[in-house]
C-alpha positions in Angstrom: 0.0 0.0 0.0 2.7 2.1 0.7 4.6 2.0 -2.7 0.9 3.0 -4.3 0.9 5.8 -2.1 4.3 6.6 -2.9 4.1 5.9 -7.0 0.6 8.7 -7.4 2.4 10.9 -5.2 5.5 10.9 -7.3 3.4 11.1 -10.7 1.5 14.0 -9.3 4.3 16.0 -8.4 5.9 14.9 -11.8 3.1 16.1 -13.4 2.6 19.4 -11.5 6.7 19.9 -12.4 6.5 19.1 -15.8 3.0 20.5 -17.0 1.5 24.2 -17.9 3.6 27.6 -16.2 1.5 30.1 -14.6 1.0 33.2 -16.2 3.8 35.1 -13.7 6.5 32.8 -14.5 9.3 33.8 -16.8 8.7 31.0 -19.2 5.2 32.0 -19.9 6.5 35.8 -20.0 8.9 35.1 -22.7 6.0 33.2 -24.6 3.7 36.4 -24.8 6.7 38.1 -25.4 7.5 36.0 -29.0 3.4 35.5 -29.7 3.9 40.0 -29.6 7.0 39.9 -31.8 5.2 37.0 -34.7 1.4 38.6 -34.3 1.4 42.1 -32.8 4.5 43.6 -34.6 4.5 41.4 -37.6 1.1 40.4 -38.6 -0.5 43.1 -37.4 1.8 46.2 -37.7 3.7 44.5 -41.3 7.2 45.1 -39.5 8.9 41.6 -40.7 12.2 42.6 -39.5 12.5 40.3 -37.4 11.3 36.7 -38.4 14.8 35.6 -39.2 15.9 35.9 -36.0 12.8 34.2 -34.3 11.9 31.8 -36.9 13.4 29.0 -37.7 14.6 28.1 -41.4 13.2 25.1 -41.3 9.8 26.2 -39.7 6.6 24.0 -40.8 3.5 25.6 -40.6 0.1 23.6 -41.3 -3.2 25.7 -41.4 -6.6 23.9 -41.6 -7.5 26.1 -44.8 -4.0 27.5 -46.0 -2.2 24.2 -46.4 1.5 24.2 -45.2 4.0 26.5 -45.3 7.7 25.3 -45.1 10.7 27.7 -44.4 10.9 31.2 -43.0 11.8 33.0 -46.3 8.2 31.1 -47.5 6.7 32.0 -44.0 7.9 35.6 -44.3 7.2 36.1 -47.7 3.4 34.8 -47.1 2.9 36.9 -44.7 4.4 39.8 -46.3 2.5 39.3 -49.5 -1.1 38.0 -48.3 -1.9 39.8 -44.9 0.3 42.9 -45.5 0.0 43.2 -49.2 -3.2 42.9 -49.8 -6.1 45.3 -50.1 -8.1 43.2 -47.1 -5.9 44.0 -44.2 -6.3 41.3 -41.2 -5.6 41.2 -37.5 -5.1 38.8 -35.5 -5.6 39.2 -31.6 -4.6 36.9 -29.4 -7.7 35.6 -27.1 -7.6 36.9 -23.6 -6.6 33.9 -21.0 -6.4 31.4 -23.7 -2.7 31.2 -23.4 -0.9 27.9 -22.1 2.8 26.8 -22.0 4.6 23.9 -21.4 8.1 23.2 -21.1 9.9 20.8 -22.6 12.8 19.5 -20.7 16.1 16.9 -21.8 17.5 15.5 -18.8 16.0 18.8 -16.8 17.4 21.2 -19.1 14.9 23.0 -21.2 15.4 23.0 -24.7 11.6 23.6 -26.0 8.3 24.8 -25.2 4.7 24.8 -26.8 2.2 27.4 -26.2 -1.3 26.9 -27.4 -4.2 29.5 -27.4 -7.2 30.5 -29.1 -7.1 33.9 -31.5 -9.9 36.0 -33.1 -9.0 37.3 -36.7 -10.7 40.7 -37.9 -10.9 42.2 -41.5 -10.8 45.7 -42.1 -13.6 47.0 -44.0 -15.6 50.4 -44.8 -13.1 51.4 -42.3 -13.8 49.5 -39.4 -12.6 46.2 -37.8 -15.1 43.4 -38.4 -14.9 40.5 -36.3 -13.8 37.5 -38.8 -12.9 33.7 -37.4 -11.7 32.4 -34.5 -8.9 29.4 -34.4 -6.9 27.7 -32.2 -3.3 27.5 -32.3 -0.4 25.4 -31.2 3.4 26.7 -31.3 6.6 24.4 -31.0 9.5 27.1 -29.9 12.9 25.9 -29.8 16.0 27.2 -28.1 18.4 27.1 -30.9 22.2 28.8 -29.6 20.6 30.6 -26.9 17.6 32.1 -29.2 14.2 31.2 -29.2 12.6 30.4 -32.7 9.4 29.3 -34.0 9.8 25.6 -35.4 6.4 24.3 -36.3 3.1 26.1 -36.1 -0.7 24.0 -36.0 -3.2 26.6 -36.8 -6.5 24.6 -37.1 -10.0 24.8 -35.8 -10.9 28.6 -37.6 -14.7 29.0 -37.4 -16.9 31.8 -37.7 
């Protein structure tokens, strides 16, 4: 009885060590940090100065309606010419409280993290904002030489 005892109360506290960050910790900061840099300043304000240094140059992207995008140049370069190019200018706001993160450890030593969330899209139109879909999203960040970049991207789920 007392190795059961001992096994769920080792497997919760792996669990609770290994499983989502709170919102205060520095983890989950540098998360909504990176989410800003992609969506915020990129998507939304067209400055794409940066995706080479947070993206990863062999970053996969797979979107439920978009297909898959493969590369940063491509990931760049879609951005660059669909959402900032275009005459229907999108934003993309990230969902209030919807954020998660999870570490990703080798041997204790992170190396990784995923954050998944929910964000709301909205077209511009006869000068307004005009609420557009909704999606989930899942992000694979990897610490590659002491730099965070975005490795593969799920963006699925986008409903009205």
């Amino acid at each position: 009885m007392r190795k059961i005892h001992l096994l769920l109360i080792l497997g919760f506290f792996s669990q609770t060590i290994y499983s989502q960050v709170k919102t205060t910790d520095e983890l989950y900061k540098t998360a909504q940090k990176l989410d800003s840099l992609i969506f915020d300043v990129g998507f939304n304000k067209c400055d794409l100065s940066h995706y080479k240094s947070i993206v990863s140059d062999d970053l996969e992207f797979y979107h439920d309606k978009g297909g898959i995008t493969s590369g940063e140049k491509a990931f760049t370069a879609s951005i660059k010419n669909n959402i900032c190019g275009g005459p229907n200018k999108v934003r993309r706001d990230l969902v209030p409280n919807s954020m998660k993160v999870y570490p990703l450890y080798n041997n204790n030593i992170l190396y990784a993290f995923v954050q998944e969330g929910e964000h709301e899209f909205y077209k511009f139109s006869n000068g307004k904002w005009v609420k557009g879909s909704r999606a989930r999203f899942t992000i694979l960040w990897i610490l590659d030489d002491k730099q965070w970049k975005m490795k593969r991207v799920l963006s699925f789920d986008h409903h009205l």
